[in-house]
N, C-alpha and C positions, 0 to 999 in steps of 0.2 A: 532508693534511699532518699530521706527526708532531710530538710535542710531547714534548720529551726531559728529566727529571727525575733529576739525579744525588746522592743524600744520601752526606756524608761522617760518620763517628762516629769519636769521636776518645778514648780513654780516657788518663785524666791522672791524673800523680804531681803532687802540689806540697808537696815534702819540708819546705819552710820554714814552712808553715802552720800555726798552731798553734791557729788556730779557725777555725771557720765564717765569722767576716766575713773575719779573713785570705785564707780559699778563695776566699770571694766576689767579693772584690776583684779577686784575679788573673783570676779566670773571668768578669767583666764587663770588664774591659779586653780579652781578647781575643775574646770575642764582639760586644762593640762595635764594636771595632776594625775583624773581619771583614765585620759589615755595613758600615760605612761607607764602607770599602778596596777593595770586591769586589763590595757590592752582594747580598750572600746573605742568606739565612734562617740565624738563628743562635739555640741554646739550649742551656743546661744539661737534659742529656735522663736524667740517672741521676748513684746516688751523691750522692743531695742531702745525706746526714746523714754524711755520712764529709768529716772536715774534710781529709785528705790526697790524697783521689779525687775524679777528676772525670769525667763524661760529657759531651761536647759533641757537640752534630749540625749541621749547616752543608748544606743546600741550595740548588740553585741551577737554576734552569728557562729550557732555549732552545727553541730551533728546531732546531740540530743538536746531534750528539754533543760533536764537539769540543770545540766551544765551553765545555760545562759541562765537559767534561773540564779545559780550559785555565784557569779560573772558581777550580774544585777543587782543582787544583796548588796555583794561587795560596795558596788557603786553607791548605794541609797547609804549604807554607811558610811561610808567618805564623804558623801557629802552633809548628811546631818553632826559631824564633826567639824564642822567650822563655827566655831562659836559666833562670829561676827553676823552670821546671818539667820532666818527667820525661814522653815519650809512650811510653805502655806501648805501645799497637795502635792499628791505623786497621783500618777496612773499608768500602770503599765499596759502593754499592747502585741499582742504575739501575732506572726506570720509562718508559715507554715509553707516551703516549697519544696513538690515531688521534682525530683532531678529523675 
């Protein structure tokens, strides 16, 4: 049985920021969020010291593809639902582990 691991990276503008806890702010509401909403692993993964940029990572681990595909959607919609902020790029990243 196959054990299917999808990480999404998500790089963020957040134009209204005019400091680090401003950043923060935004960047804990929607990592929070994602966990609690979807059930993911969620982190600021880069761009700690840049009060306008942000890195976030979000994974999610099933049984099938889809599923974390469908997981993932979710997530990339939630977060380009925050008006306050600016998605430069996404890239997703799949793993694949035989148990």
């Amino acid at each position: 049985m196959a054990l299917h691991v999808l990480a999404l990276a998500v790089d963020l503008r957040i134009p209204n920021a005019d400091s680090l806890k401003d950043k923060r702010s935004v960047v804990r509401t929607i990592t929070d969020g994602a966990r609690r909403r979807h059930g993911v692993s969620a982190a600021e993964t880069g761009r700690n010291d840049d009060h306008q940029r942000a890195e976030l990572g979000f994974a999610v681990v099933a049984s099938s593809p889809g599923h974390c595909t469908e997981v993932l959607d979710a997530v990339e919609r939630f977060v380009w639902s925050f008006p306050e902020i600016d998605v430069v790029a996404t890239d997703r990243h799949w793993t694949e582990v035989d148990r």
